[in-house]
C-alpha positions in Angstrom: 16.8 38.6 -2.0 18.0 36.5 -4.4 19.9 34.2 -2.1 16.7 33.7 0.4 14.9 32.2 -2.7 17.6 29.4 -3.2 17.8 28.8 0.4 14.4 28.3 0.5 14.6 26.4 -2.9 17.3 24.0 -1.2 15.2 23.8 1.9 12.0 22.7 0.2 14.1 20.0 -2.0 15.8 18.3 1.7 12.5 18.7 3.3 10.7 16.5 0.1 13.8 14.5 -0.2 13.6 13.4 3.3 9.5 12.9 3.4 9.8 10.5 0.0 12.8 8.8 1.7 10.8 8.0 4.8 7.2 6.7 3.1 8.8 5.5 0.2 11.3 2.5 -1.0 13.2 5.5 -2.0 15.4 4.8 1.0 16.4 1.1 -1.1 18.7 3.5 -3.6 21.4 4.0 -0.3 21.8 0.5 -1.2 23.1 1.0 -4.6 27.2 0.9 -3.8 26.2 -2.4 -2.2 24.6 -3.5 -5.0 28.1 -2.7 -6.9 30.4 -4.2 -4.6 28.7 -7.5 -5.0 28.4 -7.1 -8.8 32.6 -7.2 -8.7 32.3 -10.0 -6.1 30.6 -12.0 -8.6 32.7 -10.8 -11.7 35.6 -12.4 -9.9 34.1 -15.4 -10.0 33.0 -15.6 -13.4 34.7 -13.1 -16.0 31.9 -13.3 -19.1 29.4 -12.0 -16.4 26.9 -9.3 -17.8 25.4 -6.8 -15.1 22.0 -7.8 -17.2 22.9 -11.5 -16.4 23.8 -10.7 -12.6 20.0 -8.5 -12.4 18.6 -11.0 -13.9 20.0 -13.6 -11.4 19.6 -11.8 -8.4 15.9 -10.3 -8.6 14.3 -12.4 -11.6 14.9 -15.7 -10.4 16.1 -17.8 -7.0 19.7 -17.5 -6.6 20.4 -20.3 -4.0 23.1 -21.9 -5.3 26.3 -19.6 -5.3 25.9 -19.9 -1.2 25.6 -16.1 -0.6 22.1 -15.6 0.4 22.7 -13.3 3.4 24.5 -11.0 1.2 21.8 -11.1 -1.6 19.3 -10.0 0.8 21.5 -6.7 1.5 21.3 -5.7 -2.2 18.3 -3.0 -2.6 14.8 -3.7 -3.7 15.3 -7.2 -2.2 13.9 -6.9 1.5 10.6 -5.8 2.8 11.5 -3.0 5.6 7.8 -2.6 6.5 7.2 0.5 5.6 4.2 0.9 4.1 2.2 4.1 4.4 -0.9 5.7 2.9 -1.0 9.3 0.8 -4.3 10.0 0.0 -4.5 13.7 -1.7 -7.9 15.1 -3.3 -8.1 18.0 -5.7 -11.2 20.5 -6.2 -11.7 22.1 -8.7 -14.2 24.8 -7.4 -15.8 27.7 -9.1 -17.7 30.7 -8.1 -21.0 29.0 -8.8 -20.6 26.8 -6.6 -19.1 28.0 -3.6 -22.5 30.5 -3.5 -24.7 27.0 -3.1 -26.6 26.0 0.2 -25.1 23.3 2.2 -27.4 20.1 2.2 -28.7 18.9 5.5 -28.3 15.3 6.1 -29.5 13.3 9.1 -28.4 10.3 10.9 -30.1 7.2 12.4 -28.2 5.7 15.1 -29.1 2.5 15.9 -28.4 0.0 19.0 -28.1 -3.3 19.7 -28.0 -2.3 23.3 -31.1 -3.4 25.4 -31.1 -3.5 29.1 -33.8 -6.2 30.0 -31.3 -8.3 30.9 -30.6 -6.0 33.8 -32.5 -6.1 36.9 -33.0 -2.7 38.7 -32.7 -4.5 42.1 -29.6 -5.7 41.9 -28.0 -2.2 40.6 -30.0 -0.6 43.2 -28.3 -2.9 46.4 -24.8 -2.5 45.0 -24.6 1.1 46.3 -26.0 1.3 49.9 -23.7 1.4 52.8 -23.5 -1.5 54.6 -25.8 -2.5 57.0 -25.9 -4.0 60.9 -27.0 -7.8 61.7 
């Protein structure tokens, strides 16, 4: 018994770790030994380099100049994949009072700007009649 409740614990975690992964930039934090790599990459270069200093030069400002600007746009947070989705969730709160009410009636006027003057009922009527002997 016991062991059903964490494998159902674990399953419920993956399944809401792979839903936020796929609607979410949560997907950007793969991207985080990448992100590493270059910080070295650049430490190389210059040894009084502060991983503050290298944030702030890769996402606060434009970093042009050190020539690397395919491999900046690898680093996470720093493309647009185009995932964008909408989660719209509403809550109510609903007492006993309120589930005994009536349900309001509502009606609906449906209007047209359809008008068919324009259409001539000879025309319509000729369209459809089997074709005739000269």
């Amino acid at each position: 018994m016991c062991t059903f409740v964490v494998v159902r614990k674990i399953t419920v975690i993956l399944f809401l770790f792979i839903y936020l992964s796929s609607v979410t930039e949560l997907h950007e934090l793969v991207k985080l030994p990448v992100l590493l790599e270059h910080f070295t990459e650049h430490k190389e270069k210059t040894k009084r380099l502060s991983f503050w200093a290298f944030l702030h030069m890769h996402y606060a400002q434009q970093n042009e100049a050190d020539g690397d600007n395919d491999r900046d746009m690898q680093l996470p947070f720093k493309s647009q994949d185009g995932c964008s989705s909408v989660f719209l969730s509403s809550f109510v709160n609903a007492t006993a009072g309120q589930l005994d009410s009536k349900p309001q009636i509502s009606t609906c006027l449906l209007f047209s700007d359809y008008s068919d003057d324009f259409l001539s009922p000879a025309h319509l009527s000729t369209i459809w009649q089997p074709p005739k002997a000269r």
